[in-house]
C-alpha atoms as one frame of an Amber mdcrd trajectory, in Angstrom:
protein
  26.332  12.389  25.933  25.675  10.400  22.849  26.589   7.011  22.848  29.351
   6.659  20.077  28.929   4.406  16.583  31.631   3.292  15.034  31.115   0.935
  11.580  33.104  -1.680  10.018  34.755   0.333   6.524  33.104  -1.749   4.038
  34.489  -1.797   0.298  33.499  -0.275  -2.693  31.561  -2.741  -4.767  31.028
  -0.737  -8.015  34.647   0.059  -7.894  35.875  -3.056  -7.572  33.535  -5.112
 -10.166  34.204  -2.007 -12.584  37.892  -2.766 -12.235  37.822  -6.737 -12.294
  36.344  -5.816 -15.667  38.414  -3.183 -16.707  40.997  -5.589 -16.522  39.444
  -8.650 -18.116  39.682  -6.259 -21.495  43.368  -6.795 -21.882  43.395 -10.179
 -23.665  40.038 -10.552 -24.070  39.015 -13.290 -26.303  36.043 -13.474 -28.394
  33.904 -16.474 -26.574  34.311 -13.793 -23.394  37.668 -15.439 -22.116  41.027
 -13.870 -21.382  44.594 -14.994 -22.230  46.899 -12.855 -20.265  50.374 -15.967
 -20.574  52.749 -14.742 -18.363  55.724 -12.027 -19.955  53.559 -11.933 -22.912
  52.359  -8.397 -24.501  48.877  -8.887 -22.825  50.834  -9.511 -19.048  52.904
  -6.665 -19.682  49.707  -4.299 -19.943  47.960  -5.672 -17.457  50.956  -5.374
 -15.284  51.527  -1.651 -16.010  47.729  -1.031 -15.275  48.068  -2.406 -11.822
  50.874  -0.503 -11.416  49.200   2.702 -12.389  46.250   1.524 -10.117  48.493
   1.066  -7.032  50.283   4.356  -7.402  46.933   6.204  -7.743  46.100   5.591
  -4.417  49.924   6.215  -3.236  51.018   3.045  -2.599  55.064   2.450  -3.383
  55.706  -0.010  -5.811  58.805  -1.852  -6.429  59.371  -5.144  -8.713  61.393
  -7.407  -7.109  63.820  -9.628  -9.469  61.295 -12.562 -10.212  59.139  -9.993
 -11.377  56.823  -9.917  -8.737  55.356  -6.527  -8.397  54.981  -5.410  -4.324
  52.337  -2.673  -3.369  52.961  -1.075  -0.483  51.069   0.831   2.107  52.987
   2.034   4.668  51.965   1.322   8.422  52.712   3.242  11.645  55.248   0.715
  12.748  57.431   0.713   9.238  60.001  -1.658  10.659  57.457  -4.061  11.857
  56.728  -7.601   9.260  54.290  -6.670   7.087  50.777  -8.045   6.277  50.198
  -9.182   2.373  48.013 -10.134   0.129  47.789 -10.933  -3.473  47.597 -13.131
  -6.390  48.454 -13.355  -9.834  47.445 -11.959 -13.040  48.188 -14.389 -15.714
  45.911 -16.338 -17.126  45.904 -20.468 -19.113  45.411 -19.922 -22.759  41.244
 -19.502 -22.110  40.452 -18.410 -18.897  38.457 -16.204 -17.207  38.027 -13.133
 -15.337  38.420 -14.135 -12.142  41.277 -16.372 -11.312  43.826 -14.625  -9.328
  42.706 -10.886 -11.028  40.117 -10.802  -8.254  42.378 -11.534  -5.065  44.526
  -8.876  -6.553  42.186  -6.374  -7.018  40.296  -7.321  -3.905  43.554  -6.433
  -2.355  43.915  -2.674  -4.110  40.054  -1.928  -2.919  41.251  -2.985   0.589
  43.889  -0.191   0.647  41.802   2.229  -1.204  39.143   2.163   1.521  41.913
   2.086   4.336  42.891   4.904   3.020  39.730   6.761   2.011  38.441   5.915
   5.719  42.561   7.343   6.944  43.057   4.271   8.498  46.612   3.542   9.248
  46.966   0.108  10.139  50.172  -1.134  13.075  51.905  -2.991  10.067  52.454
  -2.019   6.332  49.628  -3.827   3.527  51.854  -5.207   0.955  49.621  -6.001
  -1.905  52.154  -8.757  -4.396  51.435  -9.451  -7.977  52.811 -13.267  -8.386
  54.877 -13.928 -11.836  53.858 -16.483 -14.034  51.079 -18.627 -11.297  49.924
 -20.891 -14.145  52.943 -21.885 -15.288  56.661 -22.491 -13.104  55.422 -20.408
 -10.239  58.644 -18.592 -10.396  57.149 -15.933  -8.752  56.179 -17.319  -5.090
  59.025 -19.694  -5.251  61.864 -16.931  -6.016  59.969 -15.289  -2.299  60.171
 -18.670  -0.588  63.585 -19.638  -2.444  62.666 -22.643  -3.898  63.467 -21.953
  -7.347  65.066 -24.542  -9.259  68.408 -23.365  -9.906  68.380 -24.183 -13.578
  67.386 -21.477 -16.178  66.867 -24.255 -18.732  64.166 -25.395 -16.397  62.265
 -21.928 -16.684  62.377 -21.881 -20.675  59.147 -21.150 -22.089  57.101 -23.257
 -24.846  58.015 -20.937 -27.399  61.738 -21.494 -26.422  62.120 -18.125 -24.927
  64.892 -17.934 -22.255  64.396 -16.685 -18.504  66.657 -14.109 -18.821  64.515
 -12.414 -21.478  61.115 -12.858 -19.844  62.262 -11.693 -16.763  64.384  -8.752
 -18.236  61.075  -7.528 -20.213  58.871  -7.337 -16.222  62.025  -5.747 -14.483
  63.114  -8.677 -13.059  66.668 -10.196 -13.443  67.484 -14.153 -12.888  70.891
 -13.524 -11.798  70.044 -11.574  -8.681  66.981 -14.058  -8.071  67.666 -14.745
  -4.460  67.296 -11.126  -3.418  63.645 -11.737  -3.701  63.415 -14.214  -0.904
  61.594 -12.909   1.520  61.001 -14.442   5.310  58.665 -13.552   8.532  61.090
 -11.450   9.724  59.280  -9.271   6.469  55.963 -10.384   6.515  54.042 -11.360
   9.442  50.866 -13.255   7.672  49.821 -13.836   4.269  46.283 -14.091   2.759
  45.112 -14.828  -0.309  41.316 -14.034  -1.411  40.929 -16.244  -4.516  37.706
 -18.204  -6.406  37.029 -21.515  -5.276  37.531 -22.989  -8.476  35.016 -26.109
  -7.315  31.187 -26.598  -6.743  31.737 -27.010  -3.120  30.838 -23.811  -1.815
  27.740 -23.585  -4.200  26.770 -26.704  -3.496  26.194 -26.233   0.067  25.235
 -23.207  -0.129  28.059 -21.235   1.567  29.169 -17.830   0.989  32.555 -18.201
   2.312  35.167 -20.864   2.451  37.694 -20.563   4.935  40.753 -22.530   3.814
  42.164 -25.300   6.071  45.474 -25.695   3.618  46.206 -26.463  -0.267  46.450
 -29.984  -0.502  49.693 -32.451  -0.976  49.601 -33.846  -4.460  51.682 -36.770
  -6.043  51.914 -37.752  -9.073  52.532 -40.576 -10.751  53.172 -42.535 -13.925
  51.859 -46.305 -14.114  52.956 -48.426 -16.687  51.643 -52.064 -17.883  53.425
 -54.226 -19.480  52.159 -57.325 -21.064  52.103 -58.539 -24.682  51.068 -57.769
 -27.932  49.506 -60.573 -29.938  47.308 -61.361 -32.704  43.322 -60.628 -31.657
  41.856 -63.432 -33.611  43.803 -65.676 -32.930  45.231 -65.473 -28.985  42.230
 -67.536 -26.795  41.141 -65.314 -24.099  42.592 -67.582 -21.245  45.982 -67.316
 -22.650  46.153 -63.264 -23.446  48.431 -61.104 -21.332  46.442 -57.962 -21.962
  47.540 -54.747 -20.708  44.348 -52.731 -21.326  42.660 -55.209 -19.275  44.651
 -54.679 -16.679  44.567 -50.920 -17.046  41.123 -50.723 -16.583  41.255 -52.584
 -13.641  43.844 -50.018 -12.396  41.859 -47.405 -13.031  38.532 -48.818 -10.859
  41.330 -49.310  -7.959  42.450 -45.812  -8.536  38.634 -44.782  -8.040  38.402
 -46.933  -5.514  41.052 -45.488  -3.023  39.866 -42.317  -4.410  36.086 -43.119
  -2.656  37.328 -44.116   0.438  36.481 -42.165   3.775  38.206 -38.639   3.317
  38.626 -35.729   1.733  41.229 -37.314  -1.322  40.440 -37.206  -4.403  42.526
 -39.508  -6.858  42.560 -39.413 -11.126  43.685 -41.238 -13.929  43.674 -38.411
 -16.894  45.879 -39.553 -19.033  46.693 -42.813 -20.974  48.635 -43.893 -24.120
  48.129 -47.354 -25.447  50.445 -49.977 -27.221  50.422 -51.024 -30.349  46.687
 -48.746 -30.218  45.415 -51.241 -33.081  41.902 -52.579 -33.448  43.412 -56.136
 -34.258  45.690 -56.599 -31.820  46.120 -57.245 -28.055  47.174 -54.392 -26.246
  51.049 -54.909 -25.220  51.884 -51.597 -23.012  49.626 -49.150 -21.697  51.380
 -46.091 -19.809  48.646 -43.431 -17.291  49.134 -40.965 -14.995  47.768 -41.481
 -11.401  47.067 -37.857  -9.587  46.334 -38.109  -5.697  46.213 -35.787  -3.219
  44.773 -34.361   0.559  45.630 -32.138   2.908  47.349 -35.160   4.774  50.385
 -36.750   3.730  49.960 -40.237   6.097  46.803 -40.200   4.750  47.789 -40.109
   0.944  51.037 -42.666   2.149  48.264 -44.959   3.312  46.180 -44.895   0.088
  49.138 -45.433  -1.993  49.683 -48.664   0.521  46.653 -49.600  -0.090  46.801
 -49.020  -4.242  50.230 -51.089  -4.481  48.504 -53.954  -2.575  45.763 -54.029
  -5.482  48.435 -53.367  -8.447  50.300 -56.519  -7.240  46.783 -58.787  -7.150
  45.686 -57.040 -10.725  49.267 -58.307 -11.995  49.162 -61.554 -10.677  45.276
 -61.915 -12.030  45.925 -60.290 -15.774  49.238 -61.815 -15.895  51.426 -58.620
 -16.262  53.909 -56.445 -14.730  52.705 -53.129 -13.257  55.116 -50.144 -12.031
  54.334 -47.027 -10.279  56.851 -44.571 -10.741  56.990 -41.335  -9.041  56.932
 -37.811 -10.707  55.633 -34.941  -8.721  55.520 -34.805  -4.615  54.341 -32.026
  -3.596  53.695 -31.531   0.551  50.415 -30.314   2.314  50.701 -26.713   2.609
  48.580 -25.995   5.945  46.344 -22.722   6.831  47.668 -21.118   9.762  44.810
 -22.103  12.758  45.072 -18.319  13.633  44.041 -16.744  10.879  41.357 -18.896
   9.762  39.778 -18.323  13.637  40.015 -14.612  12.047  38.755 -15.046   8.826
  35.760 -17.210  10.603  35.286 -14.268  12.879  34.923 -11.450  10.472  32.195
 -13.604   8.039  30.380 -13.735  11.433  30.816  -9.550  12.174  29.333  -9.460
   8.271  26.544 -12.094   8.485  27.928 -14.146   6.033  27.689 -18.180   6.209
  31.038 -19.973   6.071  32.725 -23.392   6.012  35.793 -24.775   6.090  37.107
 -26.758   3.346  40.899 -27.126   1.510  41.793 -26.499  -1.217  42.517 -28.794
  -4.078  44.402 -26.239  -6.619  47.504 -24.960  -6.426  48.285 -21.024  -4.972
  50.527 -18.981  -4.642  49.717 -19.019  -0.857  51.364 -22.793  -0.621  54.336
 -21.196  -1.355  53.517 -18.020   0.931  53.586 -21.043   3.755  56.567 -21.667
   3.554  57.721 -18.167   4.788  55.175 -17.048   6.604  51.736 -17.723   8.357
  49.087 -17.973   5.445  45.221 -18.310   4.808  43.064 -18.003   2.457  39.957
 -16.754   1.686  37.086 -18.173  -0.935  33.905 -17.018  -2.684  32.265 -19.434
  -5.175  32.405 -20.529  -8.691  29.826 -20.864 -10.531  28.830 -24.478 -10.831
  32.620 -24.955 -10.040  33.843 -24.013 -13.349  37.259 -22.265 -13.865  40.095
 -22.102 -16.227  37.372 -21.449 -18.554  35.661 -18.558 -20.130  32.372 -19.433
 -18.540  33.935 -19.183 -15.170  31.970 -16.481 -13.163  31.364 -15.101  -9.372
  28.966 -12.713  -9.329  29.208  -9.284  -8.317  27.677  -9.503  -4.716  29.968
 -12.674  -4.255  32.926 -10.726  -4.907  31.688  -7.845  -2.810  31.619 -10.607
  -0.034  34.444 -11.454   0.064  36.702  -8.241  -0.450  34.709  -7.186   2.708
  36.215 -10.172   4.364  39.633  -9.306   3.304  39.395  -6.209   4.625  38.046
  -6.980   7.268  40.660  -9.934   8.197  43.459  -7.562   7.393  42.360  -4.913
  10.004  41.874  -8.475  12.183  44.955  -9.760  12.020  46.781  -6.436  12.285
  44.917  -5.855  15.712  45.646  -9.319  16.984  49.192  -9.184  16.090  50.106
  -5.936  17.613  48.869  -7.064  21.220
């Protein structure tokens, strides 16, 4: 008797490249970018061609009432929490092709081959379409119900009302809490996205394992100290806030080259009076700092104040750092990144672990569920760009590891 072989279902990488592409086309720009802003005429197509794609290959489809769109294929335990993946599909003004469209699509191949190989997993797939990523987020929030309960929050730029922009995707602001969702409905969540950052290529790596999305506070620093004539105001007696600003920002660097993973910016800064004859009076920056620990970014910001009260005392000004965004640590479940690790090893593929420094869906995934994620590399780190690109293989790579997680996670979780 014949010893039997059994082989890992591997993806379809023609497929799946031919469709990342087929879907760049739908707000294509002409430097090779795509702007796909979420509810506009561009999100709506691309929307109704994922639909299309998910119900080729039988999955049901429902749009929940933030919009987000939910592919499902069914499992042999219906009742039981499912297992989903996903992404989103809108873009920034000039992106590119890759930026959530991949995870999502990686996500459609993974059925399609499930069910081209009639492989019926313990748990349902649920494949979710995120509303509006790059902007409010509504989307993952309305599933972990932290939406801000304020429709004048959600307006768009253009001054277009919630109610609209959900009405036009199926959604429906008024019944928003029937999209929250909890583990009781899905058992893990992973998200297969672009790294976004040169780590990955730099050392060589074909896939990251996520630890967790880091924490990220925000701040804005202001400076006050006094405008005066620039001829004639002796050096020793000037109370110069751009002086002290730029002393700020080498502190900011400072903490920000520490020991650690951190990373801290100043990006943006608006300067008082902004004359070439005259002492600088009030300068006002933002100060963006965040890990995957919050004691560790507490102690930084310790160690920042200490330096913002001796940079006062030396330039002679007043210095306040007032808070505007805290955002908590969103941590990779330990379980599935031992699976995700596991599978790059079945596939020969080298791995690391590393966080992530961007924003995902997936942070808010953690808050109702277990959740991982999954990355492939940029190209020299570039996205949000139209010369961001992952090549072919790369994205073969790591569908396979989706997949392959997926069928993981579904075996581990039905012992």
């Amino acid at each position: 008797m014949k010893p039997t072989i059994t082989t890992q279902p591997l993806v379809n990488g023609d497929r799946l490249n031919q469709n990342i592409a087929r879907l760049a086309t739908i707000g294509a720009l002409p430097n090779g970018g795509v702007k796909r802003i979420a509810y506009s005429h561009e999100d709506l197509q691309a929307r109704n061609l994922v639909q299309q794609w998910m119900r080729e290959i039988e999955m049901e489809v429902r749009i929940d009432a933030a919009g987000n769109i939910i592919g499902k294929y069914p499992g042999k335990h219906a009742a039981a929490p499912a297992l989903a993946t996903g992404s989103h599909i809108d873009t920034v003004p000039c992106g590119g092709h890759y930026d959530g469209a991949y995870g999502v699509l990686a996500g459609l191949e993974a059925v399609q081959v499930l069910k081209e190989h009639q492989l019926q997993l313990n748990r349902s797939v649920e494949v979710i379409v995120f509303t509006d990523e790059e902007g409010s987020m509504i989307g993952s929030k309305a599933i972990s119900g932290r939406v801000i309960n304020d429709p004048g929050y959600y307006r768009r730029p253009d001054g277009t009302d919630i109610y609209s922009c959900l009405k036009a995707i199926g959604g429906n602001w008024d019944s928003l809490a029937t999209a929250r969702r909890s583990s009781q409905d899905i058992a893990a969540f992973v998200e297969l996205h672009v790294e976004q950052g040169p780590i990955l290529e730099s050392m060589n790596k074909q896939i990251g394992v996520v630890e967790g999305i880091v924490g990220q506070r925000r701040f804005n620093i202001t400076v006050k100290g006094s405008a005066n004539h620039a001829g004639t105001t002796p050096m020793s007696m000037r109370h110069d806030a751009l002086v002290a600003a730029a002393r700020v920002i080498l502190a900011v660097n400072k903490i920000g080259n520490t020991p650690g993973q951190q990373v801290a910016t100043v990006g943006k800064m608006q300067v008082l009076p902004n004359a070439a004859n005259v002492v600088p009076g009030w300068v006002e920056m933002s100060l963006d700092i965040r890990d995957l620990s919050s004691l560790h970014i507490d102690s930084l910001l310790e160690q920042l104040r200490t330096y913002l009260e001796e940079i006062a005392v030396a330039t002679n000004t007043q210095i306040r750092l007032n808070p505007c965004l805290h955002n908590e640590p969103a941590l990779a479940e330990p379980q599935i990144q031992s699976a995700i690790a596991r599978c790059c090893k079945k596939l020969n593929l080298s791995y690391t672990y590393l966080p992530s420094r961007a924003s995902h869906d997936a942070q808010e995934m953690a808050q109702v569920t277990d959740m991982g994620m999954i990355f492939v590399p940029s190209e020299m780190g570039v996205s949000h760009d139209a010369s961001e690109y992952t090549s072919p293989e790369q994205c073969v790579r790591g569908a396979n590891v989706l997949l392959q997680t997926l069928i993981e996670l579904d075996s581990e979780l039905s012992k």
